[in-house]
C-alpha positions in Angstrom: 0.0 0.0 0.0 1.6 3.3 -1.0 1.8 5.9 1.7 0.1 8.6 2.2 1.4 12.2 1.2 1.3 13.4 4.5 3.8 10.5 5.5 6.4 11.6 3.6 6.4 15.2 5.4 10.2 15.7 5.7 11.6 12.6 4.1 14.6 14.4 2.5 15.1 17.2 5.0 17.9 16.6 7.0 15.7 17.8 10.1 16.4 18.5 14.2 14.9 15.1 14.4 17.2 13.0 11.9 19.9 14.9 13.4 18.5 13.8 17.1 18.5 10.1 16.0 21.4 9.7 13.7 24.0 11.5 16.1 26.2 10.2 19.5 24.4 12.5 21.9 26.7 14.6 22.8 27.9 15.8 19.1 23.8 16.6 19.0 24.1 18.8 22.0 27.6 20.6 20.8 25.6 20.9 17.3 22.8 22.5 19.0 25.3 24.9 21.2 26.7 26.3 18.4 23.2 26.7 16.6 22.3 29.1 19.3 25.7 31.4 18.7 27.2 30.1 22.0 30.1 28.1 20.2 31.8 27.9 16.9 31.9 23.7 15.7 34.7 22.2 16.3 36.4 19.6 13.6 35.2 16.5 15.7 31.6 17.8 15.9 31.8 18.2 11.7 33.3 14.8 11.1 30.7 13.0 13.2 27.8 15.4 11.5 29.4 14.7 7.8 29.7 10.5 8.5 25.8 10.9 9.8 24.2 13.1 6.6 26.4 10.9 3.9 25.1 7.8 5.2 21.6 9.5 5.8 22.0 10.4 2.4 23.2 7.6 0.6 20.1 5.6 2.4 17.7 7.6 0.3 19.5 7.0 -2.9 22.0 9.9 -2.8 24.7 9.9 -5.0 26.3 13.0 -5.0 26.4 15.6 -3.0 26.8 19.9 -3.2 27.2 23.1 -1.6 24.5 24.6 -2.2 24.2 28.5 -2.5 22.3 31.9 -3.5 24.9 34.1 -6.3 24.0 37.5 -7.0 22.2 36.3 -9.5 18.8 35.9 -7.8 18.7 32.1 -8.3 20.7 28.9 -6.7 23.8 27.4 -7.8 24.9 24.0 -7.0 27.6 21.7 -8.5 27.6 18.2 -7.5 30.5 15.8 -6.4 30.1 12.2 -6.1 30.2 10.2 -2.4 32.0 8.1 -4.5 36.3 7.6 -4.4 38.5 4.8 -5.0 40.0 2.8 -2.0 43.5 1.7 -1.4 42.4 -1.8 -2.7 41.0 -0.2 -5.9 37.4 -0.9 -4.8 34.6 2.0 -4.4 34.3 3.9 -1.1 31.7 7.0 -0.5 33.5 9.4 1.4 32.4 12.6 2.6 34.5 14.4 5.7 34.0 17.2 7.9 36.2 19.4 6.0 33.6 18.5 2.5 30.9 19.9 4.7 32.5 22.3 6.0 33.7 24.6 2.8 33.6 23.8 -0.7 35.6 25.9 -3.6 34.2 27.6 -7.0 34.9 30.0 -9.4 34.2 33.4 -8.1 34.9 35.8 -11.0 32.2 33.8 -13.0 29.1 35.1 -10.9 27.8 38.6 -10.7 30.5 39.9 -8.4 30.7 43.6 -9.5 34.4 43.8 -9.5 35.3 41.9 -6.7 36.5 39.1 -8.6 38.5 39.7 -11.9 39.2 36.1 -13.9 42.4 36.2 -13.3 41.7 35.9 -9.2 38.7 33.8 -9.7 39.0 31.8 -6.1 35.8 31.9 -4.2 34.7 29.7 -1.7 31.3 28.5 0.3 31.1 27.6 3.6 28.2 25.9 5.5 25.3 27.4 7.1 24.6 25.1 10.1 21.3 27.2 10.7 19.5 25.6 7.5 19.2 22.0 7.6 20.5 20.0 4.2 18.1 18.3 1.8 18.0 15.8 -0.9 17.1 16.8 -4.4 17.5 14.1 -7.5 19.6 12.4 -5.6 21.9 15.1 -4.5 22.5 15.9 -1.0 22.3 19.6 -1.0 23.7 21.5 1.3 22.5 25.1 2.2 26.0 27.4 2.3 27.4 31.2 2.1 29.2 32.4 -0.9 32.6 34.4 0.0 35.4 36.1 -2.5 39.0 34.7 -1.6 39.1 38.2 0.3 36.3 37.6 2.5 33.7 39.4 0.6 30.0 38.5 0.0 29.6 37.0 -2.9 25.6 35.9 -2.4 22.4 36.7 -0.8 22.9 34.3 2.5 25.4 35.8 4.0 24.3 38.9 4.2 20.2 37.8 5.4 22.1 36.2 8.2 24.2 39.4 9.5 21.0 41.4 8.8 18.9 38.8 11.2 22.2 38.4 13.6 22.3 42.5 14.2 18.3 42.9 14.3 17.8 40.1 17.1 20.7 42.0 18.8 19.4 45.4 19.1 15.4 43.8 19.5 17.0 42.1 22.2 18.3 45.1 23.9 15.3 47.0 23.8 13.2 44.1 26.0 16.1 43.8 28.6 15.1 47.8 28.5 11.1 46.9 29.1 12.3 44.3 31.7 12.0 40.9 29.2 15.1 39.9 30.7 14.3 36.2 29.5 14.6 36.9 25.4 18.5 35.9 24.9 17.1 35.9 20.9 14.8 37.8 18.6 14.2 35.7 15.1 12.2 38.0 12.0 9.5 35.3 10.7 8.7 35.5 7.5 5.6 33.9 5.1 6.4 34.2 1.4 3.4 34.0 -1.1 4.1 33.5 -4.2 2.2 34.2 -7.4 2.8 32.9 -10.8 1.1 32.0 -13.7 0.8 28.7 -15.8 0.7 28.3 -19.7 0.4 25.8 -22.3 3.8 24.9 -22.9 3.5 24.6 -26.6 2.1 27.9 -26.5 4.8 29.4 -24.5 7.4 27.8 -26.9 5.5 29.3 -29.9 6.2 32.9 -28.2 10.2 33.9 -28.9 9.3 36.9 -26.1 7.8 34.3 -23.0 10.8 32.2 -23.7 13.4 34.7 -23.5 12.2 37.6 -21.5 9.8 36.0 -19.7 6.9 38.6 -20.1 4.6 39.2 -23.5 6.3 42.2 -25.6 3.0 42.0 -28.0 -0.2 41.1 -27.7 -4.1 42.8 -28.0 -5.9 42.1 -25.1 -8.8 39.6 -25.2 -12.3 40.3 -25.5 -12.7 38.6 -22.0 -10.6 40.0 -19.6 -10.5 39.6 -15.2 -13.2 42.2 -14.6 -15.3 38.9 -15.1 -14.3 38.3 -11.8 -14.9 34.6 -12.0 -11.3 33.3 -11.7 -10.4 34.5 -7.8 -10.8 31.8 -5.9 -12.8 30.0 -8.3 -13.0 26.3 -8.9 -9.3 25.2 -9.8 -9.1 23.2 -13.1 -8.2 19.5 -13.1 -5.0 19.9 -15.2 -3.8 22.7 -12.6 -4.7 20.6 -9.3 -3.1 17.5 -11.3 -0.3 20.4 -11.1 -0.5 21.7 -7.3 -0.7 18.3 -6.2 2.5 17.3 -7.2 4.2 20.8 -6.2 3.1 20.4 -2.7 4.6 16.3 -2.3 7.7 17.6 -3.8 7.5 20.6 -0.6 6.6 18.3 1.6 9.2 15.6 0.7 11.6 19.2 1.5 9.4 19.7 4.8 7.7 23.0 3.5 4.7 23.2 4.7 2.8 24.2 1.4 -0.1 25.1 3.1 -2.4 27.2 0.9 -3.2 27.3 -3.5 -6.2 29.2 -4.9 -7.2 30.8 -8.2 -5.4 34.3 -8.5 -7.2 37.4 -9.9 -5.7 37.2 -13.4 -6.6 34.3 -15.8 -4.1 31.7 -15.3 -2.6 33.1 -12.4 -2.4 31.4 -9.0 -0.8 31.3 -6.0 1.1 29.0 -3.2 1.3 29.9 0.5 3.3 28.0 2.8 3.8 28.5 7.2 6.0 30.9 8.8 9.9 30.2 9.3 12.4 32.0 9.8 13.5 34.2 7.5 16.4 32.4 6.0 14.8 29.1 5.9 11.6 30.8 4.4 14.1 32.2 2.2 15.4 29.2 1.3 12.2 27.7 0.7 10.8 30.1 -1.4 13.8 29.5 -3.8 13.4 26.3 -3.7 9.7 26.5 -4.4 10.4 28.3 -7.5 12.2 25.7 -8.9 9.9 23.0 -8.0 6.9 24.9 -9.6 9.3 25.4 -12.8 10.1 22.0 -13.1 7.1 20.2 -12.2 5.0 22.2 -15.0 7.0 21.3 -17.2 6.4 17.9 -16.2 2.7 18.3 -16.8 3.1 20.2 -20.2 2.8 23.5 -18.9 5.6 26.3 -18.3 5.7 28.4 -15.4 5.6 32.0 -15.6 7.5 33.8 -12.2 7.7 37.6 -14.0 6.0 40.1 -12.2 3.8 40.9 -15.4 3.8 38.3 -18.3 0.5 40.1 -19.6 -0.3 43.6 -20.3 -3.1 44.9 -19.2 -4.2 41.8 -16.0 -2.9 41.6 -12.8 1.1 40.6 -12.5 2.6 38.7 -10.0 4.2 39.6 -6.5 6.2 37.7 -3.6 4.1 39.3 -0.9 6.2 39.6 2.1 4.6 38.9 5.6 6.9 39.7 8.4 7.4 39.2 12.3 9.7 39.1 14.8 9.5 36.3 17.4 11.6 35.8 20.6 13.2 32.6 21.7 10.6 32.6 24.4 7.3 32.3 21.8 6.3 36.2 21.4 5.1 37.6 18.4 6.2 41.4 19.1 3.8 42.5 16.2 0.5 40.6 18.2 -1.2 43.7 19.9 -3.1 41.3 22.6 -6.0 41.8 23.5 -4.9 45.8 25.0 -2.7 47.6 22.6 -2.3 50.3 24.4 -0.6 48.7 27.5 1.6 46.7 25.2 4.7 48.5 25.1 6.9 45.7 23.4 3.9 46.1 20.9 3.8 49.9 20.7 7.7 50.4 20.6 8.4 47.7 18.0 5.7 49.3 15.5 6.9 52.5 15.9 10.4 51.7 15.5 9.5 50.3 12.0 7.2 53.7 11.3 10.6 55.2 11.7 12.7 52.7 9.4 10.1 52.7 6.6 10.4 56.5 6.8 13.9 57.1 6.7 14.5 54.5 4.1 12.4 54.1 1.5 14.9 54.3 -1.7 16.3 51.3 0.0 13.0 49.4 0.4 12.2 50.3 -3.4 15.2 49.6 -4.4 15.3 45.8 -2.4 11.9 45.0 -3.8 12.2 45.4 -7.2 13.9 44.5 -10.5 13.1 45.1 -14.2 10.0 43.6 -14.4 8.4 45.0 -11.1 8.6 48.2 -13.3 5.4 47.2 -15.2 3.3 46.2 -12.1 3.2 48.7 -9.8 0.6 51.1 -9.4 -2.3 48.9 -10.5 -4.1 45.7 -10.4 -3.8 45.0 -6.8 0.1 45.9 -7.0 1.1 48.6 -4.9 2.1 51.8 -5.9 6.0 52.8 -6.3 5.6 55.4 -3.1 6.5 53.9 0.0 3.9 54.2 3.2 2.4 52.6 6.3 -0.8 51.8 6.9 -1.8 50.8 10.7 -5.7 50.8 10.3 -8.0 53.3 11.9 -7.4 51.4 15.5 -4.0 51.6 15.6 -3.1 55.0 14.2 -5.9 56.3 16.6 -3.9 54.9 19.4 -1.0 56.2 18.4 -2.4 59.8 17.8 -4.1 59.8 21.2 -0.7 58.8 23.1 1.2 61.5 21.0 -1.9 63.8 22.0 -1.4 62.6 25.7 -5.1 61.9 25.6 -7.1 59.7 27.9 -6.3 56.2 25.8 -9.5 54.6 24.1 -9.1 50.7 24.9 -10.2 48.3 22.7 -13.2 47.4 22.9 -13.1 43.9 21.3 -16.0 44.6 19.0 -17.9 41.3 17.7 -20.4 40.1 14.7 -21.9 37.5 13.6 -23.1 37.1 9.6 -25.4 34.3 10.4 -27.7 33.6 13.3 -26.3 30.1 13.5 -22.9 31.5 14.7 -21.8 32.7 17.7 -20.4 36.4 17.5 -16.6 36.3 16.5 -14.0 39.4 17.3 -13.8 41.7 14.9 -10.1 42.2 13.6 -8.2 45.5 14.2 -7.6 46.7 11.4 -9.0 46.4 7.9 -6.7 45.5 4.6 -5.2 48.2 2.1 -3.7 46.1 -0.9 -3.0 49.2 -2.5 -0.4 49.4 0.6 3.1 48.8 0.3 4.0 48.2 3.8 0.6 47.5 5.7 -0.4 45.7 9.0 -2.4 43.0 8.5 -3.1 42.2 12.3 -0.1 40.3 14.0 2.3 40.7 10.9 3.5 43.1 8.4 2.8 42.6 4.5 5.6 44.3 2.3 3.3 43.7 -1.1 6.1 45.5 -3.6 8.1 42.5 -4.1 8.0 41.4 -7.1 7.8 37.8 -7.8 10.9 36.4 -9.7 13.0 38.2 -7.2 14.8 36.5 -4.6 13.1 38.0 -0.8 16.7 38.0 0.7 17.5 41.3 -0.6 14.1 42.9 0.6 14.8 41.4 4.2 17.7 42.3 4.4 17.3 45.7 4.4 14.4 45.3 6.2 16.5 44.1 9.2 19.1 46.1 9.1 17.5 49.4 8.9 14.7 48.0 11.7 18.2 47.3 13.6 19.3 51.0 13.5 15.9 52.5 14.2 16.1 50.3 17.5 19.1 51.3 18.3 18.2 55.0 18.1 14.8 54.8 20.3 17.0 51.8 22.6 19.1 54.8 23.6 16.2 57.3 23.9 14.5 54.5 26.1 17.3 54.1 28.3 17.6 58.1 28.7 13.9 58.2 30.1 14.2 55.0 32.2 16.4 57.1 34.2 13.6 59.7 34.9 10.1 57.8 34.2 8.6 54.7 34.8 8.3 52.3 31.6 5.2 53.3 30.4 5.5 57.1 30.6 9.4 56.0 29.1 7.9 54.2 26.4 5.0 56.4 25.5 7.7 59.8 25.5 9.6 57.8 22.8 7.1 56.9 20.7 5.3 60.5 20.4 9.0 62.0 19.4 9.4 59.1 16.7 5.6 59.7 15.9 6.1 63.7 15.2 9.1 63.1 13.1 8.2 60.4 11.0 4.3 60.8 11.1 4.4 61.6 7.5 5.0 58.7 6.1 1.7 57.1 7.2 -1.2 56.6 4.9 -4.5 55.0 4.9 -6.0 55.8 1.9 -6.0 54.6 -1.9 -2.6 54.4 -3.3 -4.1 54.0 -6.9 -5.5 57.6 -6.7 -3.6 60.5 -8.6 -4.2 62.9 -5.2 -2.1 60.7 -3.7 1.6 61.1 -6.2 0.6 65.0 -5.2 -0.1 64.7 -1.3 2.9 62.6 -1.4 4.9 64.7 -2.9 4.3 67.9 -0.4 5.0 65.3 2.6 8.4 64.9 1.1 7.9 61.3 0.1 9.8 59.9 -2.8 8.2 58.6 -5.6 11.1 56.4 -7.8 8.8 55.3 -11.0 11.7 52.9 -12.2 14.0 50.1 -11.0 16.9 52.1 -12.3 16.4 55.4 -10.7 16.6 53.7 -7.3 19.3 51.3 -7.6 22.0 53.6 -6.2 20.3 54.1 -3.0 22.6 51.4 -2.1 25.6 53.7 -2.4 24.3 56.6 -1.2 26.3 57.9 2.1 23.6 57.5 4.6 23.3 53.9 3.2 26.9 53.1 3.2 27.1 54.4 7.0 24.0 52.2 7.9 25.3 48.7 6.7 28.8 49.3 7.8 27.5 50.4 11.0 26.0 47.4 11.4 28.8 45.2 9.9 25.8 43.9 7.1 27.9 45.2 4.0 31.7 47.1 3.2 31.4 50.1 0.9 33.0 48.2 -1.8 30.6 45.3 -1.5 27.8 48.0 -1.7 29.1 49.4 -4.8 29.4 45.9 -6.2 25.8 45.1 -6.0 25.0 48.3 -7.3 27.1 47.7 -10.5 25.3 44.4 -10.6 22.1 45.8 -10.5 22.7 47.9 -13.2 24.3 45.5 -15.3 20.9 42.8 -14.7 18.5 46.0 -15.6 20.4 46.7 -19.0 20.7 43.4 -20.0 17.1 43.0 -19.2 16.1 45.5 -21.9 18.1 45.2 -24.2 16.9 41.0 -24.7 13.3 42.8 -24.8 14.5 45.4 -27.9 16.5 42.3 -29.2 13.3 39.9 -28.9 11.1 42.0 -30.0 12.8 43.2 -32.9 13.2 39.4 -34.2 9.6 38.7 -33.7 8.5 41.5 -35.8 11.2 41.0 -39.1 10.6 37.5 -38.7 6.8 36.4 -37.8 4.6 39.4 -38.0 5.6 41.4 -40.6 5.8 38.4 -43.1 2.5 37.1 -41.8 1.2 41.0 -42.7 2.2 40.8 -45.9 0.7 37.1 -46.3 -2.7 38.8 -45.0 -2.6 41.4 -47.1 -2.0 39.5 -51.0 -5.8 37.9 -51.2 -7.2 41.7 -50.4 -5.0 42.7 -52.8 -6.6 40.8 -55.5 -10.2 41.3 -54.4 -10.0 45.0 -55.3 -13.8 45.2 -56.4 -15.0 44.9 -52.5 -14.7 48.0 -50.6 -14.3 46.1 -47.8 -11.1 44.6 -49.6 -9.9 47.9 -50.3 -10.2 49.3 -46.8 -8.4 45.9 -45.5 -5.8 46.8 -48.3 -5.4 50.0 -46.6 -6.0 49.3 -42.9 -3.1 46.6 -43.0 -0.4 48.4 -45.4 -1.0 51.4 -43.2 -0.3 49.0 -39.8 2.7 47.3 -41.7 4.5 50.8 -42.7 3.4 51.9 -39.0 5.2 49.0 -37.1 7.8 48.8 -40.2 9.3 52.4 -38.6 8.5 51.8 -35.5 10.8 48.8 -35.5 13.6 50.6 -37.4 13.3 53.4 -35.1 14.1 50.9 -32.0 17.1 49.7 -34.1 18.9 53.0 -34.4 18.6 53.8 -31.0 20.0 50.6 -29.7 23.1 51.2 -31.6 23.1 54.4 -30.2 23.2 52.6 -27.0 26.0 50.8 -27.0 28.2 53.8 -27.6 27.1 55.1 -23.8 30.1 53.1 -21.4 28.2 54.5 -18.3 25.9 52.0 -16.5 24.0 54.4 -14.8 23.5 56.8 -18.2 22.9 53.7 -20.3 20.0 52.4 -17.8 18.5 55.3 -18.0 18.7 55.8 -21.3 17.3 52.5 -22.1 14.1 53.3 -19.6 13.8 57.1 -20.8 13.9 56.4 -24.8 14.4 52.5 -25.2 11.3 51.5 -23.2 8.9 54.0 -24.7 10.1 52.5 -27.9 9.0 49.1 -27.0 5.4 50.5 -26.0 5.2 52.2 -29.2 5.9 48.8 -31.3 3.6 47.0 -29.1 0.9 49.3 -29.9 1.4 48.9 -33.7 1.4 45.4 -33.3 -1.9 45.0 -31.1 -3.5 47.2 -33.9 -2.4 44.8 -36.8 -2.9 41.8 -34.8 -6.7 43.4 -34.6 -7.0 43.0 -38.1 -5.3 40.2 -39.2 -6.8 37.0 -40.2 -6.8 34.6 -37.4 -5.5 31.7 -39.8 -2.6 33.9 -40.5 -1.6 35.4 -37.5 1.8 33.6 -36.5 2.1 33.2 -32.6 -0.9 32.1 -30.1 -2.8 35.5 -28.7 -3.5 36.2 -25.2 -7.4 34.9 -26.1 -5.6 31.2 -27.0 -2.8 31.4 -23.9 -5.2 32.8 -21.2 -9.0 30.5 -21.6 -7.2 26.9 -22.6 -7.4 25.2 -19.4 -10.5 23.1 -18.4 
């Protein structure tokens, strides 16, 4: 009898619990010592760990096994080496020592490095991250590491998440010793990733040069049925697709991600998986590895899987919405109000504290969140807009405006309803949901909705961290100043009405969608960064540098490196668009134009043949120059050396160039006989499944 899914929860996760059973007790507890940050592992401990996860491994059918890490690239690298050596008698041994597990070598100068590495000095190394448990994946034991230069300098997105989490537990941690939680010797960010995407036919995503190599649809006229049917949300999920989520969540599970949650998204062919909490590198971890397992099992299914932030114009795209916590090693959630806000001053100084980082760091945020393709979702279709801001709901923000009022404090007063007389009366929630929010609270948690979904989350957390860190730090020391003077409370409320006056401005509860909004925001001071470009060198900018070297999270140098990085991924980005897009056109829809047009040509009794005859020679000259137009200016491109110019050159006249093509396109693609027309239309990718 085969087992049940549920029964194979874990079963190549190299968990606590293997750990617990596989290991001499006492390498377990020296393991678990230096988990906590007590320790560093000694060679003994790494041996004993090593001999334990290569025979663990090698029972599941391992063969091979690799360090596995997270380049600059925004994906995972990996390269495998084989248990397997020859012994002195000639015969096959599987091997596989502390020192294996411990640090591997690879090229560094071949990655996104920025600089750091030039090929001539390629040496780069990954060392293991004891905190994320090892895994199994086609018979590969993979195991999580960091990513360093032969210097010592990052190289991934791992190594920084962890300093990020390492300085924000220590400054969280200061601040409760402060408010007398003298038990919390750790503070851990939790984070839930959800993660949209959208399936398509895979023959139908083959047939389309621009899904295949950008990702997204450069052309296409929108179908006469589009998601303001509203009968897709939540709606019944086809059998193809649920043959589909089935298998992603065993392959999870088999991981020990707790895949908890799929449903219809808003946009045809759109959905979304939800798995628990973890902490924020494992959920990191997770996520990355849940993007690869929907990848590859759609194809498995004949579908491809579509991770860019907006693969069709004109319907919802596709975000990593981030949902974020901070737990203590003692089991509090610092963002849960209980059931009295207002005497909660872990609560009340821990939102505040983030009021103030949003605020004095929103470039950064923008910046973190974002990439190429966020550029075309933001600002509509659920997708929040590019200005940063809170919203706290009504109950919260009132608090907080009675305490900096010094008003006598409203408590909560628990309000219930029930929607059916059958039901007993259930609490009301405190706050409502914005999702035209960036950064909202959504009750016990807060949902960072910009980031876009193909991005890796470790960037947007780990400035999330780090500049949470340093606004604790700051009301830490005004907190310990009044603690000499007040009592907690009156200590606690003092600091929060001085953080509330300065950064008040940077709260907002109304529709980010609405043009009042770009203009209210703009007189509170609040930047508004339309493209990925514009805000990538927030990252060097000198109250940036001072934050991250403050906190030991980045060098200058490494900063400018990601920067250069950045600006190198956005160029490339665009210019495989104008490439793409360019081939399409010479190649498949001009000719088919021309094919249209012949038989009208022919027919030149029929008026209707005569308006065809001029409708589509009029669209062919039209996307004809529009096309030729694009290829002059990316040759005038490549003459600008500067990154930073050449981005913005490529979003200020490149991109505009690409909208203008698309629009002659659509306009053709109106007209043209269906028989004809080349590559599958959004009306034969978007309403195929059952």
């Amino acid at each position: 009898m085969s087992k049940h899914p549920f029964e194979l929860f874990g079963k190549y996760l190299f968990s606590d619990a293997v750990m617990k059973e596989r290991l001499p007790h006492p390498i377990y507890l020296r393991f678990k010592t230096s988990l906590k940050h007590e320790t560093q592992l000694d060679q003994k401990t790494a041996e004993a760990i090593a001999h334990a996860m290569k025979t663990w491994a090698i029972d599941l059918g391992a063969t091979h096994y690799s360090h596995w890490f997270q380049p600059m690239t925004g994906a995972t690298a990996e390269k495998h080496d084989a248990f397997l050596e020859p012994g002195e008698d000639g015969l096959p041994l599987a091997r596989f020592s502390g020192k294996s597990l411990i640090k591997g070598e690879t090229d560094g100068s071949s990655f996104p490095n920025g600089g750091l590495r030039a090929t001539f000095e390629a040496r780069g190394y990954t060392y293991w991250d004891i905190s994320s448990p090892a895994f199994i994946r086609d018979n590969v034991l993979c195991i999580p590491t960091v990513f360093v230069s032969y210097n010592g300098d990052t190289l991934d997105k791992k190594a920084p998440l962890l300093k990020s989490m390492d300085v924000l537990s220590k400054q969280a941690t200061r601040v409760l010793h402060l408010l007398n939680d003298k038990d919390v010797k750790r503070v851990t960010p939790s984070l839930g990733l959800e993660q949209e995407y959208f399936l398509v036919d895979e023959a139908h995503f083959k047939a389309r040069l621009d899904l295949l190599l950008t990702g997204r649809t450069l052309i296409g006229q929108f179908p006469p049925k589009g998601q303001d049917s509203e009968d897709h949300y939540f709606g019944s999920i086809p059998s193809r697709i649920k043959s589909f989520m089935e298998e992603v969540n065993l392959e999870c599970w088999k991981l020990g991600i707790y895949s908890r949650v799929e449903h219809n998204e808003v946009a045809f062919n759109q959905f979304e998986i939800v798995p628990v909490f973890a902490a924020t590198h494992i959920a990191v971890d997770q996520n990355q590895l849940m993007m690869d397992i929907l990848k590859k099992t759609a194809k498995k299914h004949g579908l491809a899987c579509l991770l860019h932030e907006k693969p069709f114009a004109g319907i919802n795209g596709s975000g990593k919405h981030n949902n974020w916590s901070l737990m203590t090693d003692t089991g509090v959630n610092l963002y849960d109000p209980g059931d009295t806000p207002e005497e909660n001053l872990r609560f009340l100084m821990f939102v505040v504290s983030l009021v103030k980082a949003v605020d004095q760091y929103p470039e950064l945020l923008r910046m973190a969140a974002s990439g190429p393709g966020n550029d075309h979702r933001l600002g509509a279709n659920e997708a929040p807009p590019a200005i940063i801001s809170v919203y706290l709901g009504s109950m919260l923000e009132n608090l907080l405006n009675e305490i900096e009022a010094g008003l006598g404090l409203t408590a909560n007063d628990n309000n219930t309803h029930s929607p059916l007389s059958t039901l007993k009366a259930l609490p009301k929630e405190l706050s409502d949901r914005n999702r035209t929010s960036p950064f909202a609270f959504t009750g016990t948690k807060f949902e960072f909705r910009m980031v876009g979904s193909s991005r890796s989350a470790a960037s947007a957390n780990i400035v999330l961290n780090t500049i949470l860190a340093d606004s604790l730090l700051e009301m830490g020391d005004h907190l310990e100043k009044h603690l000499e003077t007040m009592d907690e409370k009156t200590a606690v409320y003092a600091v929060c009405t001085k953080i509330m006056q300065e950064h008040r401005r940077v709260l907002f509860s109304g529709d980010g969608y609405a043009e009042a909004w770009v203009h209210e925001a703009k007189k509170r001071g609040l930047p508004n960064i339309t493209s990925f470009t514009e805000s990538i060198d927030s990252l060097i900018e000198p109250k940036a540098v001072t934050l991250f070297e403050k906190h030991g999270v980045y060098h200058e140098h490494e900063l400018v490196a990601r920067a250069e990085i950045l600006h190198e991924q956005f160029i490339r980005a665009i210019k495989f668009e104008a490439k793409t897009l360019i081939d399409m056109i010479r190649k498949q829809i001009l000719p088919a134009a021309v094919l249209d047009l012949l038989p009208y040509q022919q027919a030149t009794a029929s008026a209707y043949a005569k308006k065809m005859v001029s409708q589509l020679s009029d669209g062919i000259d039209c996307l004809d120059e529009a096309v030729t137009v694009l290829e002059g200016l990316i040759e005038e491109g490549y003459l600008i050396a500067n990154h930073r110019e050449k981005g913005m050159y490529l979003h200020q006249i490149v991109r505009p160039q690409l909208n203008a093509i698309r629009k002659c396109a659509d306009a053709l693609e109106a007209i043209m006989n269906k028989l004809t027309y080349p590559i599958p239309t959004y009306s034969d990718i978007l309403f195929n499944f059952d």
